[in-house]
LODOFI-441075 format. One record per residue (C-alpha): x, z, y negated; residue in one letter. Coordinates in steps of 0.05 Angstrom, whole numbers, padded with zeros to 5 digits, always signed. Layout:
BEGIN
XZYA ...
This chain:
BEGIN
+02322+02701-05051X +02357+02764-05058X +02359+02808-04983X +02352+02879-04979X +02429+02893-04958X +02452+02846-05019X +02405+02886-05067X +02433+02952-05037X +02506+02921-05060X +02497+02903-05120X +02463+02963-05144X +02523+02997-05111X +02574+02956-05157X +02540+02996-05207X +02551+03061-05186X +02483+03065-05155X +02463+03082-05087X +02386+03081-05066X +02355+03146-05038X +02335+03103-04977X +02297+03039-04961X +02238+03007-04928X +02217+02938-04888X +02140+02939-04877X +02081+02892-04874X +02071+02856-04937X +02027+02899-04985X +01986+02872-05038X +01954+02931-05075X +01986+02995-05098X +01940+03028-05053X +01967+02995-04992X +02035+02995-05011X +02039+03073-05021X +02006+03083-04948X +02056+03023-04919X +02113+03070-04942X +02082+03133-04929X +02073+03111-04854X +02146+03108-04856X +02197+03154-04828X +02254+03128-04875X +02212+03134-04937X +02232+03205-04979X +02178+03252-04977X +02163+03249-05046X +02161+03188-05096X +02120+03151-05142X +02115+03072-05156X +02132+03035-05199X +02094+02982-05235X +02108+02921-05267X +02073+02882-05311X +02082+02808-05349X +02048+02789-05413X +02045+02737-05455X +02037+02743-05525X +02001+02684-05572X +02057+02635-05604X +02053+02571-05641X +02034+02512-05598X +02101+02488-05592X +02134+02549-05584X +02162+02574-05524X +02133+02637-05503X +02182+02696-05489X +02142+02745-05443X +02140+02823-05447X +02157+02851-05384X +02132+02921-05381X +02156+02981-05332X +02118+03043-05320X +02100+03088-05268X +02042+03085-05220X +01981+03118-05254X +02020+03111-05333X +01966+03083-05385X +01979+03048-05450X +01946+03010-05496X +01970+02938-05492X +01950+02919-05573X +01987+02987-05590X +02052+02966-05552X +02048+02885-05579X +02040+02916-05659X +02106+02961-05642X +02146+02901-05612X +02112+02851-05659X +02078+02806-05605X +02008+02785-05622X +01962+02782-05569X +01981+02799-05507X +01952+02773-05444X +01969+02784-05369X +02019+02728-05354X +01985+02672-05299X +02035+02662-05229X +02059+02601-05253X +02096+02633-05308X +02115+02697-05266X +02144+02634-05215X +02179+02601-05268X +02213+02653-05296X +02236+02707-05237X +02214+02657-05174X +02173+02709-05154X +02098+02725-05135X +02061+02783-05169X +02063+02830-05098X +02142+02824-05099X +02152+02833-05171X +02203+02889-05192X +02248+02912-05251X +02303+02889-05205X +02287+02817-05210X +02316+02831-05282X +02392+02795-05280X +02448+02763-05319X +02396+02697-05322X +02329+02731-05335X +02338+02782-05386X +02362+02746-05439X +02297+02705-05426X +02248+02762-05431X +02227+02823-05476X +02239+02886-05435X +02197+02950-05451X +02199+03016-05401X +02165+03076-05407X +02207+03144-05434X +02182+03183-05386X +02218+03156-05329X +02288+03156-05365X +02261+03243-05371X +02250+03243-05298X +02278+03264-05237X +02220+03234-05203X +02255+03185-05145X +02219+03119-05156X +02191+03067-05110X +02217+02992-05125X +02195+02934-05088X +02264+02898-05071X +02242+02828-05096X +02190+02825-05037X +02123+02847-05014X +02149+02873-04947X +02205+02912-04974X +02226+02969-05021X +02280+03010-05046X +02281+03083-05075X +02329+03102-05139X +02311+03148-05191X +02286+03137-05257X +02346+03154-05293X +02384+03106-05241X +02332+03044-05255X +02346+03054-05336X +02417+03055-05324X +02411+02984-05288X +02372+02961-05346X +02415+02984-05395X +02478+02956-05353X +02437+02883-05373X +02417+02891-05457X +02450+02860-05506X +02445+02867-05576X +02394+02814-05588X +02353+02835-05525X +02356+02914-05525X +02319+02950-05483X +02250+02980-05509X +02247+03060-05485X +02184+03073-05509X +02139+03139-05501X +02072+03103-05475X +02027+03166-05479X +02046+03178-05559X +02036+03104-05568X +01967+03109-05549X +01965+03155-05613X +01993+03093-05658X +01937+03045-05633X +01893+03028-05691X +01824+03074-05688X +01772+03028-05710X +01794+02965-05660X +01808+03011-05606X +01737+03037-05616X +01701+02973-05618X +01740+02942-05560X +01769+02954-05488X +01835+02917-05473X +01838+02884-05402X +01893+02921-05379X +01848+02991-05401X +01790+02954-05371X +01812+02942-05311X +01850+03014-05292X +01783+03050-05321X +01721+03018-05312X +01752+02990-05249X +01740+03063-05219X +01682+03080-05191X +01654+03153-05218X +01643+03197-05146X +01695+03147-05114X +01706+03205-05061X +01640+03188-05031X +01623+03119-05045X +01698+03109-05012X +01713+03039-05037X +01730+03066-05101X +01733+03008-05151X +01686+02956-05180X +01677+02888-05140X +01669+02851-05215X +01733+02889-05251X +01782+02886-05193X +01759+02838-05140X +01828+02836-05104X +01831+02915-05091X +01760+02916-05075X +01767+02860-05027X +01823+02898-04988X +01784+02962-04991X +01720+02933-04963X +01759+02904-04902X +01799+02972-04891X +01738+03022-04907X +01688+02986-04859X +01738+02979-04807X +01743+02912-04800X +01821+02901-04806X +01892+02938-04797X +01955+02918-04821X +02003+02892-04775X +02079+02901-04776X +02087+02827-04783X +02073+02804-04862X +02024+02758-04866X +01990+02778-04800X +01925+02832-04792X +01882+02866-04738X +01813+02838-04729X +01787+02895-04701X +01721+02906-04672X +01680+02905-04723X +01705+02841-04748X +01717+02807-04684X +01645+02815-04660X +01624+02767-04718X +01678+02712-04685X +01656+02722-04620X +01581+02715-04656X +01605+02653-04678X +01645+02624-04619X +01568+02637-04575X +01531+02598-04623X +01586+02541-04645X +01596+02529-04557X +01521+02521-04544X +01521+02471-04596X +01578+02425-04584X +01557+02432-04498X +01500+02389-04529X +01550+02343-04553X +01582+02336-04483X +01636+02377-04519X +01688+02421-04469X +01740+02470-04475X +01804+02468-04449X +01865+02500-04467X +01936+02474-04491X +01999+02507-04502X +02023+02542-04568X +02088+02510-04562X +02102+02437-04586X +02177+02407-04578X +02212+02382-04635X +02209+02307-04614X +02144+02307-04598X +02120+02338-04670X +02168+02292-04708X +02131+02226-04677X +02078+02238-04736X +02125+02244-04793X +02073+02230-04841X +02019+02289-04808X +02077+02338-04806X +02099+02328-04871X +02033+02366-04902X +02055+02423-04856X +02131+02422-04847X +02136+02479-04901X +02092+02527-04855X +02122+02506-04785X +02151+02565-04750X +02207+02546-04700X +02232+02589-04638X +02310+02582-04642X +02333+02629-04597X +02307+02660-04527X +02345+02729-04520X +02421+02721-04540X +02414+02640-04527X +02406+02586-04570X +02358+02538-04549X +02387+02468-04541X +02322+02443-04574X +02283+02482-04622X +02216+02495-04608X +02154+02498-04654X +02093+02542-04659X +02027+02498-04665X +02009+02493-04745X +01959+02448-04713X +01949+02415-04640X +01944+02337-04653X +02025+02325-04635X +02010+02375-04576X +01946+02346-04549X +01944+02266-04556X +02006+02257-04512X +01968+02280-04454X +01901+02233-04483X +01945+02181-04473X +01964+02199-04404X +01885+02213-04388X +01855+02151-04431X +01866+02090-04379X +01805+02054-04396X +01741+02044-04441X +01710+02079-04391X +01743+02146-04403X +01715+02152-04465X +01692+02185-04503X +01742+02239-04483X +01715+02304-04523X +01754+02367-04524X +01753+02434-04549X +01808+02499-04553X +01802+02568-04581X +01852+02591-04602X +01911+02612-04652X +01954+02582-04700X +02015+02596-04741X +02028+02572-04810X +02084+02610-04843X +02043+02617-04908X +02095+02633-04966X +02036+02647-05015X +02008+02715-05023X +01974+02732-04955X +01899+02764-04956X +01867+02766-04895X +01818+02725-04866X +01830+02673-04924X +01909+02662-04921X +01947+02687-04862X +02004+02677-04826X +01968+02669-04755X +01895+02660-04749X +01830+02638-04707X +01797+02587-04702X +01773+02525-04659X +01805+02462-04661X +01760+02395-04639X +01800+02338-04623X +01756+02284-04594X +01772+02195-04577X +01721+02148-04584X +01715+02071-04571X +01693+02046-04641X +01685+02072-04712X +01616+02086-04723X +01618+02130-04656X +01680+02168-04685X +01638+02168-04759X +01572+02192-04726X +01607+02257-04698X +01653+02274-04755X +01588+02291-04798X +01546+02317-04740X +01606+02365-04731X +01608+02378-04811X +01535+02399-04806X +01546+02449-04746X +01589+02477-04793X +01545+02476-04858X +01502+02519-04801X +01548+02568-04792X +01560+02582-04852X +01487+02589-04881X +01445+02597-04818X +01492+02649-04792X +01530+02673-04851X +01478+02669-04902X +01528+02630-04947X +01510+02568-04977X +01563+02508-04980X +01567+02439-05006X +01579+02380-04953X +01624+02328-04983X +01687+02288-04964X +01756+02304-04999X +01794+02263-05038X +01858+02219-05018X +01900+02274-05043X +01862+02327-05010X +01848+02296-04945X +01884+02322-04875X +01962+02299-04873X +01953+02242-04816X +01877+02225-04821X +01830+02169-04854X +01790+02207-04891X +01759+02284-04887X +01693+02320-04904X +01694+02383-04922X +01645+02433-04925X +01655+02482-04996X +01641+02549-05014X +01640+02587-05068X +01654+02664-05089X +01618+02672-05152X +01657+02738-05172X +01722+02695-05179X +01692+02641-05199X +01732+02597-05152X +01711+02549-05092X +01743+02555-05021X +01750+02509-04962X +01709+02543-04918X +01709+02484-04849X +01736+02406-04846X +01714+02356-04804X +01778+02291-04799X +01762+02227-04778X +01836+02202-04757X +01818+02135-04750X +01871+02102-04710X +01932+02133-04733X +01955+02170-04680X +01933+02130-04632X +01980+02062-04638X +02044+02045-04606X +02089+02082-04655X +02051+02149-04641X +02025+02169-04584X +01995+02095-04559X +01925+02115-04534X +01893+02047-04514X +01845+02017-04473X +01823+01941-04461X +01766+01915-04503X +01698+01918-04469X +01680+01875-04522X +01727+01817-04515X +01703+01753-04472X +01771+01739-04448X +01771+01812-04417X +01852+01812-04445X +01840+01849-04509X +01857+01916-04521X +01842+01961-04571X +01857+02032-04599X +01820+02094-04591X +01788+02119-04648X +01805+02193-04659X +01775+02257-04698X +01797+02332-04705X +01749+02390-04737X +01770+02460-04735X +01736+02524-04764X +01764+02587-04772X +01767+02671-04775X +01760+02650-04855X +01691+02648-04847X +01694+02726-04844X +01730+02730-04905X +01684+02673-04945X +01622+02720-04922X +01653+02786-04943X +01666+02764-05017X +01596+02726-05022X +01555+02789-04998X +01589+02854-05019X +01576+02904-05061X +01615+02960-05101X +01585+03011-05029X +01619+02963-04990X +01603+02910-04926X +01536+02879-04927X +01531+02844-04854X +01476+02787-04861X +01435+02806-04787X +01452+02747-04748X +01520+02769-04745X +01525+02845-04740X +01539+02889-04686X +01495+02939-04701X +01428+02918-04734X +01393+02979-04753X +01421+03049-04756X +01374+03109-04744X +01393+03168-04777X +01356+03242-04763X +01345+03280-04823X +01309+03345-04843X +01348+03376-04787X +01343+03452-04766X +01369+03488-04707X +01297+03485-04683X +01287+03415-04684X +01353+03386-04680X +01353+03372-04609X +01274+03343-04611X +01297+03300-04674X +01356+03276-04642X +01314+03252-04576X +01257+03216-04622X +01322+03187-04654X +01353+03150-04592X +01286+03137-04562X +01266+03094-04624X +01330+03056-04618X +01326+03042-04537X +01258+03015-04564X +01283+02967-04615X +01333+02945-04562X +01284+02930-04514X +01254+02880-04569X +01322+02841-04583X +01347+02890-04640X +01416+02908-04642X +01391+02991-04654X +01436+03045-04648X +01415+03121-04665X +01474+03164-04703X +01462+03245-04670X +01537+03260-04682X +01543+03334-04695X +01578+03359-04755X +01561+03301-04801X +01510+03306-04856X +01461+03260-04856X +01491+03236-04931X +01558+03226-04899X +01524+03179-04844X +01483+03141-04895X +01552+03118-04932X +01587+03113-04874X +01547+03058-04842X +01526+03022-04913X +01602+03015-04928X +01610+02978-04854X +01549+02936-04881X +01486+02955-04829X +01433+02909-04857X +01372+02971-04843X +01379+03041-04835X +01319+03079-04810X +01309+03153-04830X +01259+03204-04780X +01251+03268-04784X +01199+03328-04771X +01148+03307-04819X +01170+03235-04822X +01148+03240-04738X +01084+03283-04764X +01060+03217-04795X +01088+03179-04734X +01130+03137-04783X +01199+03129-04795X +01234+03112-04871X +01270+03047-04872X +01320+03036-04922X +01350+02963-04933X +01429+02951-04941X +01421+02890-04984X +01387+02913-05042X +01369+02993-05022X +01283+02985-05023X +01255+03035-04987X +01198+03032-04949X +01154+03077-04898X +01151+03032-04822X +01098+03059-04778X +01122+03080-04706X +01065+03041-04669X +01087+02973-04683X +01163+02978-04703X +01180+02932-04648X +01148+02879-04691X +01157+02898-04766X +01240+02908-04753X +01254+02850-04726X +01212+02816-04771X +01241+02852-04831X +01309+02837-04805X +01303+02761-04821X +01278+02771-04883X +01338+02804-04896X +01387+02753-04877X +01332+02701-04913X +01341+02732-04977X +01411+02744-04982X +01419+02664-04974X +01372+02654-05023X +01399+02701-05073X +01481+02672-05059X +01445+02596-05060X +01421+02610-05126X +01485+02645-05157X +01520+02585-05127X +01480+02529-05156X +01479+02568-05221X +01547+02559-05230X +01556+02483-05223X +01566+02454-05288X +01560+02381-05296X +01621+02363-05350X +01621+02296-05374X +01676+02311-05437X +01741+02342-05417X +01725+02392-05480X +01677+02430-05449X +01719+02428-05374X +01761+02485-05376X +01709+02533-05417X +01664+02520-05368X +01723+02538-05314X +01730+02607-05353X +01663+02618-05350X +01684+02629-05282X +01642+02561-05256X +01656+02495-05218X +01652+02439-05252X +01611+02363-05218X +01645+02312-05268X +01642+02232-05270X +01705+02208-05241X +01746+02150-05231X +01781+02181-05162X +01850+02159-05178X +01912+02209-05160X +01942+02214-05224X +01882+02234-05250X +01872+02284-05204X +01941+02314-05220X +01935+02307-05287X +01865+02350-05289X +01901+02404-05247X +01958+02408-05291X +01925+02400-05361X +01867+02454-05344X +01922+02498-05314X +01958+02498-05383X +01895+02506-05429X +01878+02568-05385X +01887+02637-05394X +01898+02677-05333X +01833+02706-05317X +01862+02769-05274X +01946+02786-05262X +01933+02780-05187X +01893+02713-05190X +01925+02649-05159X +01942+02581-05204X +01886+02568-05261X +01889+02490-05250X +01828+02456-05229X +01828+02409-05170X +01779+02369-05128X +01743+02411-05082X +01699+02346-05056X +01655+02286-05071X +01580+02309-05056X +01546+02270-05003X +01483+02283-05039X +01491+02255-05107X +01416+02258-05127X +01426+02320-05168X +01457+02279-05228X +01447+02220-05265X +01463+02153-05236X +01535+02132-05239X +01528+02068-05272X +01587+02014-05262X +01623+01994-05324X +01588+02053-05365X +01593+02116-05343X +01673+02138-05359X +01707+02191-05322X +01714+02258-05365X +01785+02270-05343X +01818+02205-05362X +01763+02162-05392X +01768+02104-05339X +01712+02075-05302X +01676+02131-05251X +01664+02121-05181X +01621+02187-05161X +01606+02254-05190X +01665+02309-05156X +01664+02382-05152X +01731+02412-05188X +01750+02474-05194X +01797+02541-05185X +01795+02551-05115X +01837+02592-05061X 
């Protein structure tokens, strides 16, 4: 990968010297891009992006396909059909990241004209808009990264361009606003492109109130972002990959961390604390465990101008760190079981595009590493575990999940076998992990590991010894981002109640000068009230806000109720409530509010599991012919399908749905399907019946029905 200093020189072999240049936290929207560089000092005071985007047009099956890569500024429009008749490529389609991997080695976030060379032009069709050639505009170029960017002007960037064409690959100037004059009436008429779709009907008319400015079912990826940064539940943190939880956020984690504690303490759970730092030796015992992290492992080198004599990692994960000092501890049967707990953070040096809460550099999240004498002890808490966390998720979070156990492939790096508990973000139509629950078995704990062993209470001869059986379950800061994507809306955050930090907003209204103060009083004292009955209440009297501004203001941070009292709202000693989750409105008297909030609170967080339990279930398709797999996948579903639970199978259904796919969205990760679990519960379909029933993949005998899908 190309740095910034050896981008700077070889644009300057060229005669071409950048305007200036940027490092800053990795940005994955326009929208947070232009403020990353605006919040710099070495950014010019003026510039617009630049956008790139990768098509691929329709060619015979076994024809290679040559993509169009098209460059344009910022805000430029065009209509994809007009620009594939001009060039004479038939249907064009926003290219999946596979392709944009296999031809530039590059993500879509770090995508930029200059990942155009000697080796990938030749490879590629290469259209750029007129205008920028016309203008002195200076442009913003991401320099082959997401966390870095270089400025050159537009005249500058078509000279580099023109430095690579050849005469069988010239490069396509093209005026994009007259083309949209070429593009055939009638079709445009009867049909919206997905490029047009998404940059119009994406926006959301009034966007300077409602604030989060597009649609959640156009452009789920922006919207995702702009939910997090408009209800103030994140900032972006000089470090790529890395966020602030702020308050807002956190609150729900600490919500979580109350609830998850009381329930392991009746367990005979504890919590202790372990370092963040693992030596070298010690994480290479497990070769086999840290070989399904060793790509993510960040390593401390250096302390001030010194090399360290042994490097030094950062925990990806804290078996190699903990069960060194189990086997220290673990003398005899009668130490077990030995059951700890940590809180804490992790670092896994994700390479993939970051998004917080669900792919991060460092995140939270507790980590449950217990030893137990036999199996079925070690068995019995890996699913009681599994269900604390299918309770999390829909008792706290109001988002249903599917219990299961992963397959071979899937399962932790290290362990015997792990259940899983899955989610699903109908939007996307893609399943996520969303908590895992390992039983180790005795890996870890014999003589070439870490030798955790005790004598055999059960042998006669009181010489036998035996190994410890161990487990590991760990839950994480995800579950924020799982609950944000299930529950929100195109105004924002919608906080199921269990988990918010403020409950009900009261709001005065039908203010004068007269009756501000009075309004103001009855305001506050009806939220002490609700907080002397258990509600989280807080009254919003802030001077120089309208009441309109408050009522968006709190439903884009999500408040599940929002009461309304004014003058004549008090002259009927009554106050309007007005709910988050689907905006009903209805009149509460004053004389029993105590009751009828809290108990309109849990209906609230009852129906919004109800309403993501059915949009979840609704979208499991049982497939038992691999015809109707991936339509069902573009449908934006999961598929449960008969299946033999081999690993070549299992590759081979992630790689042949992935190529029979179109990409769905230019931002959205790989379009292969792959096991998200095997269902505990597999009452829902027919009986697998041995020798009969044929797995729809490969056609071999099936073992269970499994959930596959597109998943994060």
């Amino acid at each position: 990968m190309a740095t910034l200093e050896s981008l700077i020189q070889s644009l300057a072999s060229l005669s071409i010297t950048p305007t200036g240049s940027v490092k800053h936290a990795a940005t994955t929207s326009p929208a947070a891009w232009r403020e990353a560089l605006e919040a710099s000092d070495s950014a010019p005071k003026a510039f617009e992006l630049t956008k790139v985007l990768v098509y691929k047009p329709k060619t015979a099956k076994t024809a290679t396909p040559v993509p169009l890569v098209v460059i344009a500024r910022e805000h430029a429009e065009f209509s994809s059909g007009a620009l594939g008749k001009k060039l004479n490529l038939k249907d064009l389609r926003l290219a999946s990241e596979d392709l944009l991997t296999e031809f530039f080695a590059l993500d879509k976030n770090s995508l930029s004209p200059l990942a155009l060379n000697e080796k990938t032009y030749p490879k590629v069709v290469v259209s750029i808009d007129s205008t920028i050639e016309e203008s002195s505009s200076t442009l913003a170029v991401r320099a082959l990264s997401s966390d870095a960017t270089l400025f050159i002007t537009g005249r500058e960037l078509v000279s580099y361009l023109k430095n690579l064409e050849t005469k069988e690959a010239p490069l396509q100037v093209i005026d994009f606003e007259a083309l949209k004059t070429e593009a055939p009436a009638a079709p445009a008429a009867a049909s919206t492109t997905h490029a047009k779709k998404t940059q119009e009907d994406a926006k959301i008319e009034g966007a300077v109130q409602i604030a989060i400015g597009v649609k959640k079912e156009v452009d789920f990826a922006t919207w995702y972002t702009n939910v997090l940064t408009k209800a103030d539940m994140i900032d972006y943190y000089s470090v790529s990959g890395c966020y602030i939880l702020k308050p807002w956020s956190y609150n729900i984690w600490e919500i979580i961390q109350e609830w998850f504690n009381a329930k392991i303490r009746e367990l005979d759970v504890q919590n202790a604390y372990f370092p963040m730092f693992v030596s070298s030796k010690v994480l290479e015992r497990e070769k086999d465990h840290i070989e399904g992290f060793s790509p993510e492992v960040a390593w401390v080198t250096r302390a001030g101008s010194s090399d360290l004599e042994e490097p030094i990692a950062i925990r990806p994960t804290s078996e190699t760190a903990m069960y060194p000092y189990y086997a220290k501890w673990i003398k005899s049967h009668r130490d077990l079981p030995l059951k700890l707990n940590q809180w804490n953070s992790v670092v896994r040096w994700e390479f993939k595009n970051p998004q917080p809460f669900l792919r991060t550099r460092e995140f939270l999240w507790q980590e449950g590493h217990t030893a137990h004498l036999t199996k079925p002890e070690a068995d019995k808490e890996v699913r009681e575990i599994l269900d604390l966390y299918r309770r999390v998720y829909e008792e706290l979070l109001a988002v249903p999940v599917i219990p299961g156990v992963k397959s071979e492939k899937e399962k932790f790096a290290g362990g015997l076998y792990t259940t899983t508990v899955e989610g699903f973000i109908p939007t996307s139509g893609r399943g996520i992990q969303a908590a895992t629950s390992h039983c180790l078995g005795q890996n870890f704990s014999r003589p070439e590991m870490f030798n955790i062993v005790v004598e055999d209470p059960n042998d006669p001869s009181g010489q036998g010894k035996t190994y410890v059986w161990q487990n590991s379950w760990g839950l994480s800061t995800r579950t924020i981002g799982v609950m944000v994507m299930t529950h929100g809306d195109n105004q924002g955050l919608v906080l199921p109640p269990r988990v918010a930090s403020v409950q009900v907003i009261v709001v005065p209204c039908g203010v004068t000068a007269k009756t501000r103060d009075m309004v103001n009083a009855k305001a506050e004292e009806l939220a002490a009230t609700l907080k002397k009955a258990g509600v989280k209440a807080k009254a919003d009297v802030r001077d120089g806000y309208t009441p309109g501004y408050k009522f968006n203001d709190w439903e884009q941070k999500g408040v599940p109720l929002r009461l309304e009292i004014g003058p004549a709202d008090l002259a009927k000693e009554q106050t309007l409530s007005v709910r988050r989750d689907n905006g009903i409105k209805a009149p509460l008297p004053l004389g029993d509010i105590a009751k009828s909030v809290p108990e309109l609170l849990e209906q609230i967080q009852n129906d919004l599991f109800t309403r993501a339990q059915e949009a979840y279930y609704s979208r499991i398709r049982p497939v038992t012919s691999w015809d109707d797999l991936v339509p069902a996948l573009d449908a934006k579903n999961v598929v449960v399908i008969p299946w033999c639970e081999e690993e070549a199978c299992e590759d081979d259904i992630k790689e042949r749905s992935g190529r029979a796919s179109e990409p769905q969205d230019e931002r959205a990760p790989s379009a292969g399907a792959k096991s998200l679990c095997i269902p505990f519960d597999q009452s829902q379909w027919p009986a697998i019946e041995p020798g009969k029933t044929k797995c729809a993949a490969c056609g071999k005998d099936a073992k269970r029905w499994t959930l596959f899908g597109r998943s994060y």
